[in-house]
N, CA and C atoms as an extended XYZ file, in Angstrom:
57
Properties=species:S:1:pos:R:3:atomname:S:1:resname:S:1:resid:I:1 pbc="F F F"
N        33.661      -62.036      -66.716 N   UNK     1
C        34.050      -62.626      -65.436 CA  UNK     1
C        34.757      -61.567      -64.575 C   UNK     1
N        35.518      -60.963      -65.414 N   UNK     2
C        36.529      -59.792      -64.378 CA  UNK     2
C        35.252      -58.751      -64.059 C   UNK     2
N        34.215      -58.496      -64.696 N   UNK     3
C        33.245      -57.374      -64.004 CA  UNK     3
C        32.794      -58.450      -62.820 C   UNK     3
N        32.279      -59.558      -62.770 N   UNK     4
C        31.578      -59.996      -61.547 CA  UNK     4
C        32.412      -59.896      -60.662 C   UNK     4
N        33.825      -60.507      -60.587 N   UNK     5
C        34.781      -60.511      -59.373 CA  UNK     5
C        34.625      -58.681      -58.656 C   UNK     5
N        34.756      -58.101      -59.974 N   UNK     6
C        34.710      -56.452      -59.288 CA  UNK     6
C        33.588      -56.468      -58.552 C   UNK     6
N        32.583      -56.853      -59.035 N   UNK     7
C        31.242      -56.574      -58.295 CA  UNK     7
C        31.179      -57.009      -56.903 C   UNK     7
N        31.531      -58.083      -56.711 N   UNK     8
C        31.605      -59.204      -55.595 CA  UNK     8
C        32.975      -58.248      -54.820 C   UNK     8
N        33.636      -57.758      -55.207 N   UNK     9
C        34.182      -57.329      -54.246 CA  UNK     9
C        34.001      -55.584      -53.905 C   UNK     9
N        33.414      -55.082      -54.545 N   UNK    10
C        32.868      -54.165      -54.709 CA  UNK    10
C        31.412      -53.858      -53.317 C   UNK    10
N        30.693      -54.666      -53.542 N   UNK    11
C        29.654      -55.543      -52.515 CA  UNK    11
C        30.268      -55.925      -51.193 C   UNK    11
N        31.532      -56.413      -50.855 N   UNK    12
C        31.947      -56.952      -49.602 CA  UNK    12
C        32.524      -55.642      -49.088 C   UNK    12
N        32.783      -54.925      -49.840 N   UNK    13
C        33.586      -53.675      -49.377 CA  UNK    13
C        32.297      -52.983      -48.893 C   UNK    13
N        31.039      -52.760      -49.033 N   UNK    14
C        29.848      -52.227      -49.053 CA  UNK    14
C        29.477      -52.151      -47.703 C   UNK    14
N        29.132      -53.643      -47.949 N   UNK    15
C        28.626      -54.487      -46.581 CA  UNK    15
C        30.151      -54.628      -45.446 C   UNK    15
N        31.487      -54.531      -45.828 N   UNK    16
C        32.269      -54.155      -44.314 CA  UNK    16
C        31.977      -52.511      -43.540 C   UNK    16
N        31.889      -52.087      -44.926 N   UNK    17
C        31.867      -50.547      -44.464 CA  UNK    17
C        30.601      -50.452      -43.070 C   UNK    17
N        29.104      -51.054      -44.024 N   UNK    18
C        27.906      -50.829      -43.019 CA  UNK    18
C        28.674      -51.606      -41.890 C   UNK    18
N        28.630      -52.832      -41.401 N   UNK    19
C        29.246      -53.044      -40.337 CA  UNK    19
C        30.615      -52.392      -39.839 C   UNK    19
């Protein structure tokens, strides 16, 4: 569970950066 949360926020950090 603690790797998905990383992932998922890992991913939003991704996608703020491109925007």
């Amino acid at each position: 569970m603690d790797d998905n949360i990383w992932q998922i926020n890992t991913k939003q950090k991704v996608i703020k950066q491109i925007m």
